[in-house]
C-alpha positions as CSV (number, residue, x, y, z in Angstrom):
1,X,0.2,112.3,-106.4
2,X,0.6,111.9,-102.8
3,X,-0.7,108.4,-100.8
4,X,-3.8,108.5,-99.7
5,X,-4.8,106.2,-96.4
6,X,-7.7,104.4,-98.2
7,X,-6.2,104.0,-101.3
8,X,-6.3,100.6,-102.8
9,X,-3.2,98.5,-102.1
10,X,-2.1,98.5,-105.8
11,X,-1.9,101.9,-106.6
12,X,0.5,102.4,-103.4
13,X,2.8,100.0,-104.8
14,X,2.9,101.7,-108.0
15,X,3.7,104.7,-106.3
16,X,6.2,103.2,-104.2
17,X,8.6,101.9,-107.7
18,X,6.6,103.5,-110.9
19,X,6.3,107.3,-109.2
20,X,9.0,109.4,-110.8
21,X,11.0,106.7,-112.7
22,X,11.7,104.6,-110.0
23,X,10.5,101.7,-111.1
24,X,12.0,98.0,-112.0
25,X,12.7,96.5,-115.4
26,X,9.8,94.1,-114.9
27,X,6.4,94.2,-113.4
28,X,6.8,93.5,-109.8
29,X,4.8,90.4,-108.7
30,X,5.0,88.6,-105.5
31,X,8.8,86.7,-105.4
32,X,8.7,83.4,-104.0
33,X,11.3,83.2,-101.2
34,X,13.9,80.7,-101.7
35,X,13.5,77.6,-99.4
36,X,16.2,76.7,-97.4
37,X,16.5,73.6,-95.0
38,X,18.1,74.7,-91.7
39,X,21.3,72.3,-91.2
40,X,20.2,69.3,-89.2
41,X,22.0,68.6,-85.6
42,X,23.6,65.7,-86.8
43,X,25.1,68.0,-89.6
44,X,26.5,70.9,-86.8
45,X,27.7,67.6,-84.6
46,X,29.4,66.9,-87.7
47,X,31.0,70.4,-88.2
48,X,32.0,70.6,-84.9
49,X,33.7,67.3,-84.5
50,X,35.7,68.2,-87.5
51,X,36.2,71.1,-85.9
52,X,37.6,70.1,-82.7
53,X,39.8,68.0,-84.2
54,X,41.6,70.5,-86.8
55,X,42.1,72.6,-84.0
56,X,43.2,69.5,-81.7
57,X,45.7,68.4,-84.4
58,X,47.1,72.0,-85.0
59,X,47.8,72.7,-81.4
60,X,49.9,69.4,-80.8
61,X,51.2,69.9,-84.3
62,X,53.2,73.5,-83.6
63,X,52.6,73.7,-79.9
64,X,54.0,70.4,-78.7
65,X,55.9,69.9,-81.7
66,X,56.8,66.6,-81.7
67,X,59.7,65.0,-82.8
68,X,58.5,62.1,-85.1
69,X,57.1,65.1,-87.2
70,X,60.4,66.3,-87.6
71,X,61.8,62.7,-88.7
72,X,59.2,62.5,-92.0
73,X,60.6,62.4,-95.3
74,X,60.4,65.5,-96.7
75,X,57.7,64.5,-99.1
76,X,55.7,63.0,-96.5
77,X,56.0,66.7,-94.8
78,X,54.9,68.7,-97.6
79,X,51.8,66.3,-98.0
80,X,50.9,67.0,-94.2
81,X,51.3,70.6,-94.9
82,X,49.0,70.9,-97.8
83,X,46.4,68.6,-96.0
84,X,46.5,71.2,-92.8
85,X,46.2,73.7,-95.0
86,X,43.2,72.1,-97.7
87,X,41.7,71.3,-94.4
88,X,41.6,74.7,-92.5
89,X,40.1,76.7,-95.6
90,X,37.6,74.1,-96.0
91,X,36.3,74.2,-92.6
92,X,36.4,78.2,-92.8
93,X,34.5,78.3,-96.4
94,X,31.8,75.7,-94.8
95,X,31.4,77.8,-91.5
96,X,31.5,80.5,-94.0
97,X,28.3,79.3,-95.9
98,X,26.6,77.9,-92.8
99,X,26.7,81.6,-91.2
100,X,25.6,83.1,-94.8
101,X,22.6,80.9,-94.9
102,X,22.2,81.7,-90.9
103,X,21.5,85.4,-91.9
104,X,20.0,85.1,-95.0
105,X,17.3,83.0,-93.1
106,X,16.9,85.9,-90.5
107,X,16.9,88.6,-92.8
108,X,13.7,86.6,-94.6
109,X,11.6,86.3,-91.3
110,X,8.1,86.6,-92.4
111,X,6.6,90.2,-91.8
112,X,3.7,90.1,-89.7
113,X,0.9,92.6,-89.5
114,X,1.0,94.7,-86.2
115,X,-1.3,97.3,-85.3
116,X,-0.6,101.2,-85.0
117,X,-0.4,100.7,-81.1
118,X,2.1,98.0,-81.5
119,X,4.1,99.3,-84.0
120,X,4.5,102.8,-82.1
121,X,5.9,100.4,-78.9
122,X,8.7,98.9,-81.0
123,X,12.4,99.8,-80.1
124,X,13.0,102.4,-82.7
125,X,15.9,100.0,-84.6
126,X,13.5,97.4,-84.3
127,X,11.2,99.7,-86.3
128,X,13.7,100.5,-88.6
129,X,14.4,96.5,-89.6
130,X,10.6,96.1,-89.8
131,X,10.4,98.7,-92.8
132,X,13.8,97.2,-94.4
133,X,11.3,94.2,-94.8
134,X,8.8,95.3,-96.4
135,X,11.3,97.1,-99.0
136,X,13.2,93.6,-99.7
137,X,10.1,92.0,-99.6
138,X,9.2,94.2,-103.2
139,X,12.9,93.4,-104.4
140,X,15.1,96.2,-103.2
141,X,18.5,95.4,-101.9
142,X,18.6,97.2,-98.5
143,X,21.3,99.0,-97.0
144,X,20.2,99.7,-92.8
145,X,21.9,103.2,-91.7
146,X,20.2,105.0,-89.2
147,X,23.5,105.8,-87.3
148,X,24.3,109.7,-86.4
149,X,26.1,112.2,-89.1
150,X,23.4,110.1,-91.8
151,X,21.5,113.2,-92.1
152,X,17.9,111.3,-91.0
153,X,18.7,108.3,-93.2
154,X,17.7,105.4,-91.6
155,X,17.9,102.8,-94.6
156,X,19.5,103.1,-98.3
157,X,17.5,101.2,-100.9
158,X,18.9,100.3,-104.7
159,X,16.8,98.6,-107.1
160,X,17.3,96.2,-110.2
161,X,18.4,99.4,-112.4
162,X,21.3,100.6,-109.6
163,X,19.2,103.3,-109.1
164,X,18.9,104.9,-105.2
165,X,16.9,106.0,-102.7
166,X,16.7,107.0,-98.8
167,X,13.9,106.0,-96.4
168,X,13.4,107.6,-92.9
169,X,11.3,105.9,-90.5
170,X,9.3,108.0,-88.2
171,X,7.6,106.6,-85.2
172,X,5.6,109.2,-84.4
173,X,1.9,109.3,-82.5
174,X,1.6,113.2,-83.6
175,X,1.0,114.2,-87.4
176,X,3.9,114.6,-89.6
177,X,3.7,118.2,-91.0
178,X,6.3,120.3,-94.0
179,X,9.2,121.0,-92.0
180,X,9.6,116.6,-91.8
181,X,9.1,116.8,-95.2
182,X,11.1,119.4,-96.7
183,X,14.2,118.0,-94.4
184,X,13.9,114.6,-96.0
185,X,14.3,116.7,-99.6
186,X,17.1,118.4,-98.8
187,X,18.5,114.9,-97.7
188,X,17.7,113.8,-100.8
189,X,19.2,116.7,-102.8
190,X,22.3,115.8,-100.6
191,X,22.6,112.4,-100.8
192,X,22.1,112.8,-104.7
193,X,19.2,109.6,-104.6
194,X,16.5,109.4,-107.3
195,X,13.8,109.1,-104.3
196,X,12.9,110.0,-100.8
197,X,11.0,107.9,-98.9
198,X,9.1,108.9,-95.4
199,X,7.2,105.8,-93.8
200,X,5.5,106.5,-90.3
201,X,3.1,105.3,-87.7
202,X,1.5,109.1,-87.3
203,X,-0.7,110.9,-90.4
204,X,0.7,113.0,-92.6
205,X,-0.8,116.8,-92.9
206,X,-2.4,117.9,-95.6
207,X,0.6,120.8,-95.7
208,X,2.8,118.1,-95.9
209,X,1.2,116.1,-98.8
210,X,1.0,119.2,-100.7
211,X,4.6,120.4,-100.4
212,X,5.5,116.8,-101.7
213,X,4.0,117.0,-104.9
214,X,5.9,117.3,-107.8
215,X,8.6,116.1,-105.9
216,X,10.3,112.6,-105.7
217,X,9.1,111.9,-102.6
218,X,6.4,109.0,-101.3
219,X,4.8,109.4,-98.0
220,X,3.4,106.5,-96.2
221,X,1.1,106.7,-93.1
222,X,0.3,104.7,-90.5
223,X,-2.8,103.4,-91.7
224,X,-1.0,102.8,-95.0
225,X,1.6,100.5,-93.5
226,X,-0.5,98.5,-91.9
227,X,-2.6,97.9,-95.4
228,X,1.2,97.3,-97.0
229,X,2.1,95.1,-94.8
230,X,-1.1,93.0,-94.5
231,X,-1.3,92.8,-98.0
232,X,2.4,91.1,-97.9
233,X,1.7,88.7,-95.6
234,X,-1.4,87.6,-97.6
235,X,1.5,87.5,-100.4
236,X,3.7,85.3,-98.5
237,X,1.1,82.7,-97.0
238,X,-0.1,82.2,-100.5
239,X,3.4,81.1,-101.8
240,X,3.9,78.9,-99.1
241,X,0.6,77.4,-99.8
């Protein structure tokens, strides 16, 4: 059954993970995001001093290389040794952590509802991100492609089950028509993906609805992204509440 613009927000999202199989092992609800507290700038002064003075200590340790070093007991040489190297893979496992929580914090911006206009003037890897969103947002782990040789795949999505699927963003003013569609199924055939997904700002054709049925494919309109989306944001102000 293809997506229709006025359809109510529910029945898209069953289209988008029940349609064909593709679906989760549980009902999909809203997911509250995980609340993280950005590192205060007392912590990062912290970090840094620590590391300014690792790196301080290792450059007079093996550039200057001085000679009381040399004069340790042995013991006392292999304790210094261990410490340099305890204290170099902890710094690199805390920066480690403090970049992951970085991006995982930029990769959970809240989605915000744009209009057609707007969403038409984005950069088109801008546009791209902006759909990943909306995919993670329902659960799907999100894989953004969109480079050349990807044969029009612009993200990868797999869900709980490991199953697959492609998604190719059009930002289009015009109406999509067949030959869009029947391209993104022979990607799919390709890429050997349970589902194909095609998400623009234009309409979709009636020809184009129609070659997609019976097929695992999911077309989204403009006017339909923007309802998506809207509804999302609703989502997300409600769990923060």
């Amino acid at each position: 059954m293809p997506v229709h613009p006025n359809a109510d927000y529910n029945h898209v999202m069953s289209l988008l993970e029940q349609r064909f199989s593709w679906l989760f092992n549980h009902r999909l609800q809203a997911r509250p995001q995980l609340q993280r507290r950005p590192m205060s700038t007392s912590g990062l002064r912290v970090m840094g001093g620590l590391t300014a003075v690792t790196l301080t200590w290792f450059l007079y340790r093996w550039i200057l290389q001085p000679v009381w070093i040399s004069q340790l007991p042995s013991l006392i040489t292999e304790l210094v040794q261990l410490m340099e190297i305890a204290g170099a893979f902890s710094l690199t496992l805390l920066w480690g952590v403090l970049w992951w929580q970085q991006r995982s914090r930029i990769q959970q911006t809240p989605l915000v509802t744009l209009s057609l206009d707007e969403l038409y003037e984005m950069d088109p890897i801008l546009f791209e991100k902006y759909v990943a969103q909306l995919f993670q947002r329902r659960g799907y782990r999100v894989k953004h492609r969109g480079r050349a040789g990807d044969m029009g795949v612009d993200l990868e999505l797999t869900n709980g089950n490991g199953r697959r699927a492609i998604v190719q963003c059009k930002r289009y003013r015009n109406t999509v028509g067949p030959k869009v569609i029947r391209e993104l199924y022979g990607t799919l055939i390709h890429e050997k993906v349970a589902h194909g997904f095609l998400v623009t700002t234009g309409n979709i054709s009636k020809a184009a609805r129609e070659w997609a049925k019976g097929k695992p494919l999911t077309l989204i309109d403009g006017k339909m992204l923007v309802q998506v989306v809207s509804k999302l944001e609703l989502e997300q102000s409600q769990v923060r509440e």
